[in-house]
Residue, then its C-alpha position, 0 to 999 in steps of 0.5 A: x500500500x502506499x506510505x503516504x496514504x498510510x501516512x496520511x490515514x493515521x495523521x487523521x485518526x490519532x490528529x498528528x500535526x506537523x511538530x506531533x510528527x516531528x517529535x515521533x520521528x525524533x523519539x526514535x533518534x530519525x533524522x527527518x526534515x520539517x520540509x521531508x514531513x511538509x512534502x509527505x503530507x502533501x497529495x500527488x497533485x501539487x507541487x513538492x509532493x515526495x514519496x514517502x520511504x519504507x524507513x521513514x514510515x518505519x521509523x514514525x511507526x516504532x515512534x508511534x510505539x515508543x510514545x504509547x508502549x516505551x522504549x523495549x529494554x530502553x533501546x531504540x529500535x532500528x527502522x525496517x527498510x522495507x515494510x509490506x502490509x503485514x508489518x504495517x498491521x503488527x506494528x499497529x498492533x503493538x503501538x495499540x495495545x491490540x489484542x486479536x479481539x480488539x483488531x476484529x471488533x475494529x474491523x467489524x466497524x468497517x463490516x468485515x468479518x474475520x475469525x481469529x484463526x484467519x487474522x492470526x495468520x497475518x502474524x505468522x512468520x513468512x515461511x510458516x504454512x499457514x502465513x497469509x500476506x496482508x492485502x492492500x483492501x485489509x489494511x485499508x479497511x482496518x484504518x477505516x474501523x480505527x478512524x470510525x471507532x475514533x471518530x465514537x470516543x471524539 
């Protein structure tokens, strides 16, 4: 999926401004521009739009999981240079507290019915048998159940 959507979506459920963004990525120790964040938070469309990297999403997502879980062991976590859907998911997941009840109740906002057997297949390991690769439409429909069951509690 693509990283500035990605991006874009957890910017809107948890209300992330430019210096919220900022102190993610420097609780991590990454090193990021004011301008690098401006031009990702920016659409396609319009000038001085840049792709997000793998790393930087990587990197705002272990900040994310820094802020609401700490630092495991006080150490602080290498970004991933290449991130698929799975990972994305897991890392959610533990920035979320998240147990598997709490994924499925968040999908059923967004109408998806998933049984635990099927979503702990997500978080197998790739060479495991019964590993499934998270697909674009899930993650999507996952943010979805978040901005609604955010949009409840607002």
């Amino acid at each position: 999926m693509d990283n500035n959507y990605i991006f874009y979506k957890l910017r809107k459920i948890f209300q992330w401004d430019e210096e919220k963004t900022g102190q993610l990525f420097k609780s991590v120790e990454y090193i990021v521009s004011p301008l690098d964040i401006f031009a990702w938070m920016k659409q396609e469309k319009y000038e001085g739009f840049q792709v997000m990297p793998d790393e930087a999403l990587a990197a705002l997502m272990n900040g994310f999981i820094a802020e609401k879980r700490g630092l495991k062991d006080g150490i602080i976590p290498v970004p991933e240079t290449k991130l698929n859907n799975n990972l994305i998911l897991r890392k959610l997941k533990i920035a979320l507290s998240f147990k598997d009840d709490d994924i499925i109740e968040t999908l059923k906002k967004a109408d998806i019915r998933i049984g635990k057997a099927e979503l702990n297949a997500f978080f197998r390991d790739p060479k495991h048998a019964h590993y499934r690769i998270c697909g674009d439409q899930f993650l999507r429909n996952f943010l979805r159940g978040l901005q609604l069951k955010s949009l409840k509690t607002q």
